[in-house]
C-alpha positions as CSV (number, residue, x, y, z in Angstrom):
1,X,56.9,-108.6,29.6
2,X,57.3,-105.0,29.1
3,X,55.0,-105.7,25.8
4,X,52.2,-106.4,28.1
5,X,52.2,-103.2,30.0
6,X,49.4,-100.6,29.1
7,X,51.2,-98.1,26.4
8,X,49.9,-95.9,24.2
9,X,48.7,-97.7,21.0
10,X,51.9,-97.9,18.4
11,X,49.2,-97.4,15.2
12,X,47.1,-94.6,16.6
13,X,49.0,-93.6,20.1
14,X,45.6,-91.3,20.5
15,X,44.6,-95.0,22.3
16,X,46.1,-97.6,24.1
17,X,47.1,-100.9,23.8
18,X,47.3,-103.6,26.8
19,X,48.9,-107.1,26.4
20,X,49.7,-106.2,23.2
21,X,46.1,-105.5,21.9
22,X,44.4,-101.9,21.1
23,X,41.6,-101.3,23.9
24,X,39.1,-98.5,24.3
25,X,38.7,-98.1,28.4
26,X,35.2,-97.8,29.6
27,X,34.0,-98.0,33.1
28,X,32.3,-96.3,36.2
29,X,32.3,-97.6,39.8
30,X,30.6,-96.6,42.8
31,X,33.6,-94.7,44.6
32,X,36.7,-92.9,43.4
33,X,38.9,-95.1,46.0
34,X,37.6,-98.6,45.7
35,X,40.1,-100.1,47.3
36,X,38.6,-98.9,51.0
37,X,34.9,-100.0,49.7
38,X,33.4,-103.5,50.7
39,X,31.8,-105.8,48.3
40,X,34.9,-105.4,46.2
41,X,35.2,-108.2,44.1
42,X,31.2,-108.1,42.9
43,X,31.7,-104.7,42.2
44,X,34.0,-105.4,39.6
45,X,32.3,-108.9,38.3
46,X,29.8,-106.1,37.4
47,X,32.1,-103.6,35.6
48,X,33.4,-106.4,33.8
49,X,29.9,-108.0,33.4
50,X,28.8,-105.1,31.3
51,X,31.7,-104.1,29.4
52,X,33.9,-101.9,31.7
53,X,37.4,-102.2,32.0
54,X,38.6,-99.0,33.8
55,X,38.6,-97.2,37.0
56,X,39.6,-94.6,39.2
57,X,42.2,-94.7,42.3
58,X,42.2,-92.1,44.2
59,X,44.7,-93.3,47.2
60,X,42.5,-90.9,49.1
61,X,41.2,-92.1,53.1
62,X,38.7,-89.4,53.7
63,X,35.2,-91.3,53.6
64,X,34.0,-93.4,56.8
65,X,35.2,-96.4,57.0
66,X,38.6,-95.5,55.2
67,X,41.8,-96.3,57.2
68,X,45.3,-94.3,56.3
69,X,48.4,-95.5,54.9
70,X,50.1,-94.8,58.4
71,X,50.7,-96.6,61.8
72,X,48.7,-95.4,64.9
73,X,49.3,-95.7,68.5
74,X,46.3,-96.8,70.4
75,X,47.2,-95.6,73.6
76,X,48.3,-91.8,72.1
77,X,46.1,-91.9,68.5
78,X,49.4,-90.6,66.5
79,X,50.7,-92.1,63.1
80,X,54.1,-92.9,62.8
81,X,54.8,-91.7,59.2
82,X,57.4,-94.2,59.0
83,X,55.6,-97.2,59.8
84,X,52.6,-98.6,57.4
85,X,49.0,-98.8,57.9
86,X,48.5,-103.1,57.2
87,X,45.1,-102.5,56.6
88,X,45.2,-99.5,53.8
89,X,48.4,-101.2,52.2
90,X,46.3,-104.8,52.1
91,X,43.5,-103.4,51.0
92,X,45.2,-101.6,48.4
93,X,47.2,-104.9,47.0
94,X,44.3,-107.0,46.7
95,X,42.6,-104.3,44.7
96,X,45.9,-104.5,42.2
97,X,45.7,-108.1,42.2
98,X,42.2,-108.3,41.6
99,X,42.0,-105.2,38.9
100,X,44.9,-107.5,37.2
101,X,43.0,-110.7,37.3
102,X,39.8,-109.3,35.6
103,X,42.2,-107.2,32.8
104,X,40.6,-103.6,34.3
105,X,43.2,-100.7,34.3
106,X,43.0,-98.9,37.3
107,X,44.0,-95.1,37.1
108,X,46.1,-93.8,40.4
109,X,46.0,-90.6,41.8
110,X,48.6,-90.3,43.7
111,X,47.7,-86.8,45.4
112,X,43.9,-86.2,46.5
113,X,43.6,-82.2,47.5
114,X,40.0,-83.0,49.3
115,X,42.1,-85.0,52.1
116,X,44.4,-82.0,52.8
117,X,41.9,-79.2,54.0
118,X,39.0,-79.1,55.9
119,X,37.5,-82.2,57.9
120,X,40.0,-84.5,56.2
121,X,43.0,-82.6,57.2
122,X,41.8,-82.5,60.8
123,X,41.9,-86.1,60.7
124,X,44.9,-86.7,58.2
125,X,48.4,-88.0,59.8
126,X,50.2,-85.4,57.7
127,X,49.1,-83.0,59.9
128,X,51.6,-82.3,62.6
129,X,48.7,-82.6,65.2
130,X,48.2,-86.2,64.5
131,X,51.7,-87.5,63.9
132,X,54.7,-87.9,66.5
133,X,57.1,-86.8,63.3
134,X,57.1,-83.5,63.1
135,X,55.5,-80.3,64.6
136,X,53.5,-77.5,62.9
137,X,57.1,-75.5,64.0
138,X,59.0,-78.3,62.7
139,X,56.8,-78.4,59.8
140,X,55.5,-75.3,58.6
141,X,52.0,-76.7,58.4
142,X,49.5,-75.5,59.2
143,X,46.9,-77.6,62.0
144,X,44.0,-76.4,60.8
145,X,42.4,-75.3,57.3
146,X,39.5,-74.2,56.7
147,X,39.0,-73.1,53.0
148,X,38.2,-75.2,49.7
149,X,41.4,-77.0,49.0
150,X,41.7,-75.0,45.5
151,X,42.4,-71.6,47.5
152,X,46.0,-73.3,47.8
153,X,46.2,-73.1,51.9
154,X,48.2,-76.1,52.4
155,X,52.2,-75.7,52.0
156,X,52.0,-79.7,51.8
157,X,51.6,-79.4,48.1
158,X,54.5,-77.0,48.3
159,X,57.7,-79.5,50.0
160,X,59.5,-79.7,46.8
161,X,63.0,-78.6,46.2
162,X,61.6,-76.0,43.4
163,X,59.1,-74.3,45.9
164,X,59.7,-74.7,49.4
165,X,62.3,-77.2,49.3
166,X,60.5,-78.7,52.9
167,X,63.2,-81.3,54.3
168,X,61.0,-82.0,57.0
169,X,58.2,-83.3,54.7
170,X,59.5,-84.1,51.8
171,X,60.9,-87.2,52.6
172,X,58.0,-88.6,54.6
173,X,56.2,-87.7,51.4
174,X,58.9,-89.8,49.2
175,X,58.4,-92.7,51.7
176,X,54.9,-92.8,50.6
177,X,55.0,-92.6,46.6
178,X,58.1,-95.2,47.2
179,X,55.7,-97.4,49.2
180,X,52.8,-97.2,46.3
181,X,55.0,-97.8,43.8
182,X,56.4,-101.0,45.7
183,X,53.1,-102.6,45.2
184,X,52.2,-101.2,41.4
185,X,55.7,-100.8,39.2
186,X,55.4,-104.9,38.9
187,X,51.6,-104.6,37.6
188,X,51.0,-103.7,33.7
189,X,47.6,-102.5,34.0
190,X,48.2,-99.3,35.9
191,X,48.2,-95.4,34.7
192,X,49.6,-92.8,36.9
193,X,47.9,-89.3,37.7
194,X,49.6,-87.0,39.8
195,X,47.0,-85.2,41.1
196,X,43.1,-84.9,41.7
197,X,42.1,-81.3,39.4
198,X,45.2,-79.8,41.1
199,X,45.2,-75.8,40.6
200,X,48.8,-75.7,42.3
201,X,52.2,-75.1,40.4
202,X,52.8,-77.6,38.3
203,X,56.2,-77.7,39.8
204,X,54.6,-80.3,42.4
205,X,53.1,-82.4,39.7
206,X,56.2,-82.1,37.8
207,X,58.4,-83.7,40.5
208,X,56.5,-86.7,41.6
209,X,56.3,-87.6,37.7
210,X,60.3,-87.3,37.7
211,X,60.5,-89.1,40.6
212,X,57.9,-91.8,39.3
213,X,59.8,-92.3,35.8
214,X,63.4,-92.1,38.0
215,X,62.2,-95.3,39.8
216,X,60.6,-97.3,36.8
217,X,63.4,-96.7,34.7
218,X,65.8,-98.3,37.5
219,X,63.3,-101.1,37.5
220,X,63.6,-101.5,33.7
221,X,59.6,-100.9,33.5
222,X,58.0,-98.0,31.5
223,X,54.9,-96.1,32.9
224,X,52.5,-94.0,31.4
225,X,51.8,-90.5,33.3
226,X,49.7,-87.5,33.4
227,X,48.3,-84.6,35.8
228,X,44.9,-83.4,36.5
229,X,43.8,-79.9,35.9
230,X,40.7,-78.2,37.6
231,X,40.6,-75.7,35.1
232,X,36.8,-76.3,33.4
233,X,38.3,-74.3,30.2
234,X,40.9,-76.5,27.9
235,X,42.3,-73.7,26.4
236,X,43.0,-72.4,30.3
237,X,46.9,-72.6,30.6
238,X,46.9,-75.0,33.8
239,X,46.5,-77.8,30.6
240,X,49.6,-76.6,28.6
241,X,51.4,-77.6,31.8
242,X,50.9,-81.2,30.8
243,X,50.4,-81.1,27.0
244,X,53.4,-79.5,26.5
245,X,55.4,-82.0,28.7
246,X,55.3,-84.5,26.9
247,X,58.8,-85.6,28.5
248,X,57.0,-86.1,31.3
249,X,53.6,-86.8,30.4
250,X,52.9,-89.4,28.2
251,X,48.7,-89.2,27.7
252,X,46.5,-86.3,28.7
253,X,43.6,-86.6,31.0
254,X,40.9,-83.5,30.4
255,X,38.2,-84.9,33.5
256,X,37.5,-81.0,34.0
257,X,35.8,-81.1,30.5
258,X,33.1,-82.6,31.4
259,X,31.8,-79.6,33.6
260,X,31.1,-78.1,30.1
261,X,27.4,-79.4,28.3
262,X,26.2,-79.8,24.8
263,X,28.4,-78.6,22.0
264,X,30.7,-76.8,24.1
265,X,31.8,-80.0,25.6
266,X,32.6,-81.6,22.4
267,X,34.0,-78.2,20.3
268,X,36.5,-77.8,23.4
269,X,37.6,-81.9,23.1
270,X,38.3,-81.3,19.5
271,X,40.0,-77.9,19.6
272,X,42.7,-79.6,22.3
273,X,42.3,-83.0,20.2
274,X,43.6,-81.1,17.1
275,X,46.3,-78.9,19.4
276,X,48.3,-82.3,20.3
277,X,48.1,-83.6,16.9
278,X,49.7,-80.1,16.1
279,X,52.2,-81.2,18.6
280,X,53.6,-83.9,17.0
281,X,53.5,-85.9,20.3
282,X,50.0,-87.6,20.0
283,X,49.1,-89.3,23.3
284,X,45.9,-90.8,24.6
285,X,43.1,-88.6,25.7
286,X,41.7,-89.4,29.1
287,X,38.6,-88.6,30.7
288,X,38.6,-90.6,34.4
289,X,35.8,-88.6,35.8
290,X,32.3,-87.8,33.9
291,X,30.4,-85.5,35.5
292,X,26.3,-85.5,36.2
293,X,23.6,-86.6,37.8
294,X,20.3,-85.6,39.1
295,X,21.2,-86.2,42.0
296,X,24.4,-83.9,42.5
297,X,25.7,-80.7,41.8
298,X,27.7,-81.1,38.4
299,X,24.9,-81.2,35.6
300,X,21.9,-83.3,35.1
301,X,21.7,-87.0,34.3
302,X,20.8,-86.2,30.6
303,X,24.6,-83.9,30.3
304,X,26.4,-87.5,32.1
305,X,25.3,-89.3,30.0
306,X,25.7,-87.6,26.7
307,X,29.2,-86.1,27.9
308,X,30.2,-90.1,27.9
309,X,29.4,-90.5,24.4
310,X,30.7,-87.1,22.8
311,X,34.1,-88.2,24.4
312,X,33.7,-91.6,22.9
313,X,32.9,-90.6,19.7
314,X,35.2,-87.4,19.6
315,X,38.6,-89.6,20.1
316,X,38.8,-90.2,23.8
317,X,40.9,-92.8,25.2
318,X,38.7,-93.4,27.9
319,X,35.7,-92.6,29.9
320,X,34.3,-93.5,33.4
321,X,31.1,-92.3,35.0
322,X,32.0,-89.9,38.3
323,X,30.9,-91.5,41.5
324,X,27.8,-91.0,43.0
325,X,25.8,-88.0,44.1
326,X,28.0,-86.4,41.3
327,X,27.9,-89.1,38.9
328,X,25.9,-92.3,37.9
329,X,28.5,-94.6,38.6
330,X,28.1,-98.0,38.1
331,X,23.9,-97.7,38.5
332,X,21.3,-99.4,35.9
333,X,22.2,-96.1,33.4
334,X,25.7,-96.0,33.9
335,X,25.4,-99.8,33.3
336,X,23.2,-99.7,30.4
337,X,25.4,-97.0,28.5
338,X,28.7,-98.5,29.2
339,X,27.3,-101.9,27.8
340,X,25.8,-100.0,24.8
341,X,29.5,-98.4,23.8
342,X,30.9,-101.4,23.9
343,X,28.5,-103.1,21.7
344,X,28.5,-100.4,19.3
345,X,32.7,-99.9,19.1
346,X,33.2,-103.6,19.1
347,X,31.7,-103.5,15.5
348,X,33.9,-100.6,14.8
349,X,37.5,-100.3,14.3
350,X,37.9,-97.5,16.6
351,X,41.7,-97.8,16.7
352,X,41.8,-96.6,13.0
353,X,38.8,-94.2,13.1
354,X,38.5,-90.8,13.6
355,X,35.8,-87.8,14.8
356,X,33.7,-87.3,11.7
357,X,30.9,-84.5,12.4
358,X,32.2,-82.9,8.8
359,X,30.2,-85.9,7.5
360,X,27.2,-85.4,8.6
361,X,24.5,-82.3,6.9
362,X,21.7,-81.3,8.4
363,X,22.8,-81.9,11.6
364,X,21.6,-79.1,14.4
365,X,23.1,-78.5,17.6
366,X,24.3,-81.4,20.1
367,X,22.0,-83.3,18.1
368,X,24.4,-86.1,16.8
369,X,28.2,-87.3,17.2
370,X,30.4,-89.4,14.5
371,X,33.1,-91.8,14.9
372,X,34.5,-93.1,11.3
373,X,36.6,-94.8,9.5
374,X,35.1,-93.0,6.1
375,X,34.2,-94.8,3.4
376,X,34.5,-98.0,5.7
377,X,32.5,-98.0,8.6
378,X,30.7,-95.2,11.1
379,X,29.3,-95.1,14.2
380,X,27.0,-92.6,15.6
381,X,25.0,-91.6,18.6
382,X,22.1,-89.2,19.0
383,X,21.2,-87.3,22.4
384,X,17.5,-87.4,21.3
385,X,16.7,-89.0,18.2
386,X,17.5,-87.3,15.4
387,X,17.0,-86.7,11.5
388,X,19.8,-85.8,9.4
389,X,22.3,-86.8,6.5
390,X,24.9,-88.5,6.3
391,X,27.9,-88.2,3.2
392,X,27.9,-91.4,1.4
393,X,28.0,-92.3,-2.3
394,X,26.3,-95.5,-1.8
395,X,23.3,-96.9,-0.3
396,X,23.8,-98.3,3.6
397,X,23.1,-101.2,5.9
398,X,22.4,-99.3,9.3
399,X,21.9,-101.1,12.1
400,X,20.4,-98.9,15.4
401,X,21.1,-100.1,18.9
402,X,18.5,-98.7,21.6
403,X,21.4,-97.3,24.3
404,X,19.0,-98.0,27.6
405,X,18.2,-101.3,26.4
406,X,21.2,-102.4,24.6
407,X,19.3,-103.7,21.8
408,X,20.1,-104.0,18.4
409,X,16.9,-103.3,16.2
410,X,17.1,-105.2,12.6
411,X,19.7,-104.0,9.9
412,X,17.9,-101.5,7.6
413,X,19.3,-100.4,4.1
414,X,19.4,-97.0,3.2
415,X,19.5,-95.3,-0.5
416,X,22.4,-92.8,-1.4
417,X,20.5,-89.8,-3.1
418,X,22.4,-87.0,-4.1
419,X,25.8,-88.2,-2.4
420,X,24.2,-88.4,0.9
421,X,21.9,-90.7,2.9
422,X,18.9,-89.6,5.1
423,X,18.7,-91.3,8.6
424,X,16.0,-91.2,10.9
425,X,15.9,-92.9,14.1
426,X,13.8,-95.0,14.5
427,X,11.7,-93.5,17.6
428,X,11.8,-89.5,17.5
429,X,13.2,-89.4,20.6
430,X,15.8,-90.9,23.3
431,X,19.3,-92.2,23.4
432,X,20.6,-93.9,20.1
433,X,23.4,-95.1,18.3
434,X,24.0,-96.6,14.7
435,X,26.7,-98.4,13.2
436,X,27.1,-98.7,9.3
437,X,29.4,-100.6,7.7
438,X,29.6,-100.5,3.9
């Protein structure tokens, strides 16, 4: 039933709603295309075991061990680009099937720019040197590219009729989005990204969501679209080429954020936050990729971490640790926070709550993030313990939940004094959340 399919939440479209229930998506995983990885099936027991329901598809082929979505001849090593690779297109169905089974929403993207330059374009069949389709002549693509995939080398991210209008592409390119969305349009647990932090004109993005919508609608099936920005900066206009689409792109995913830290991070959500409310088309806010790790490139383990939460608790629709080295993943502090969000917005009614920082006093930089329903019920979470006020005219019952332990400590109450209420947690440092419900 259409009513099953993942949609944006009718009450508060900033979230969604699946089978006909609101849900919050939270998740991590330990690749971005986990369809290609083994141990499959424990890898999501343990999203699911911890509270995740949400990951990342890249359809990307570019890690040993990956096959490609293409035919090749032994004897010659060339893909046929009209003939399917079994093994990427099983793989790929039994990852649908299984995602399905467990209730996780999996979040394509369709288009990986890190498989069209460099090594993985020296190995990719789109490349006229490994194909028996076309020629680089034929083609006008190039065999060999050497730069970072953001300086915009490869004319394959420039086949459609508004840029290049590439005949000889194009249609091996349709082949493959028609193949993909063979095997999804019948599954209601699937979001659609265009791209992987495309900088390219949005006119590519644009046409593969016109030609995804073209083919749900003649299958009677709605689906929920976005595109993927690399601009760091949400104020950069690559984003306005998907927030102000909202014909096209029906919830927003703002990934690139979470190369910003501390209160940037979170003042940059909210500005954007309050610009599609301004809109009048409020969609769900995702954020399929959080950054940091000590053991990458893209902020410290302590930024990961807290970037997670300031989403959650600044109106996100989602969030999902990065893959490793750049991300935690699904590790023991991935697992521990996703567990801890859940427990703390299960007691919450998230769906009719909003970001509520103008409630707490006292409060000094990064040091603490509210989620309310005021008056009602709050949630909050501190970076590294924290002492400040919070606006109530009553006394409170807080309850603090120790985030790497997942441990709720014994309700407390609180006095109201002078229209506010002092809270302290209960160790002077560390990760920890509250929830008080009046």
């Amino acid at each position: 039933m259409t009513d099953d399919r993942i949609r944006p939440y009718d009450p508060n479209p900033f979230y969604w709603q699946h089978k006909d229930q609101p849900v919050l998506l939270l998740g991590g995983s330990v690749e971005d295309n986990l369809f290609q990885i083994s141990g499959l099936e424990e890898h999501l027991d343990l999203l699911v075991s911890v509270g995740g329901n949400y990951v990342r598809c890249t359809m990307s082929s570019r890690d040993p061990g990956d096959v490609w979505p293409f035919a090749q001849d032994p004897a010659t090593g060339l893909y046929d680009l009209t003939q399917p690779g079994e093994a990427y297109w099983q793989r790929f169905a039994r990852f649908v099937e299984l995602t399905g089974a467990r209730d996780i929403v999996m979040q394509i993207e369709v288009w990986d720019r890190f498989d069209f330059a460099r090594g993985p374009w020296n190995d990719n069949p789109f490349n006229p040197k490994n194909n028996r389709n076309y020629s680089a002549i034929e083609s006008g693509l190039k065999e060999r590219i050497d730069s970072h995939p953001g300086r915009r080398e490869n004319d394959f991210f420039h086949t459609v009729p508004a840029l290049q209008d590439n005949q000889v592409v194009l249609p091996y390119q349709r082949a493959f989005v028609e193949r993909l969305l063979d095997h999804t349009l019948g599954h209601g647990h699937i979001l659609y990204c265009m791209d992987n932090e495309t900088n390219d004109d949005p006119e590519w993005g644009w046409y593969w969501a016109r030609t995804i919508r073209e083919r749900a609608d003649r299958a009677g099936v709605a689906v929920q679209l976005t595109e993927m920005w690399d601009a760091w900066d949400l104020s950069n206009p690559q984003h306005a080429n998907t927030i102000d689409h909202p014909e096209l792109f029906n919830f927003v995913d703002f990934s690139q954020n979470n190369q910003q830290e501390s209160e940037t991070h979170y003042r940059n959500f909210q500005a954007q936050r309050q610009r599609i409310i301004d809109s009048d088309h409020v969609r769900p806010i995702n954020t399929v990729k959080t950054y940091g790790a000590n053991t990458g490139h893209h902020g410290t383990s302590r930024n990961g971490q807290e970037s997670f939460w300031r989403h959650i608790l600044g109106g996100a629709a989602s969030a999902r640790f990065h893959r490793p080295p750049s991300g935690h993943g699904l590790d023991p502090i991935a697992q521990a926070n996703i567990r801890s969000a859940r427990m703390l917005t299960d007691r919450l009614d998230v769906f009719r709550s909003r970001p509520a920082n103008d409630l707490l006093e006292g409060r000094s930089r990064n040091e603490a993030f509210c989620l309310a329903q005021p008056g009602v019920a709050y949630a909050l979470y501190f970076t590294d313990g924290g002492d400040l006020w919070l606006k109530s005219d009553v006394d409170v019952p807080v309850e603090w939940l120790h985030i790497h332990s997942s441990r709720w400590h014994p309700p407390v109450r609180l006095p109201s004094e002078g229209g506010r209420v002092h809270l302290v947690t209960p160790e002077y440092t560390g990760y920890w959340g509250a929830y008080i419900s009046l």
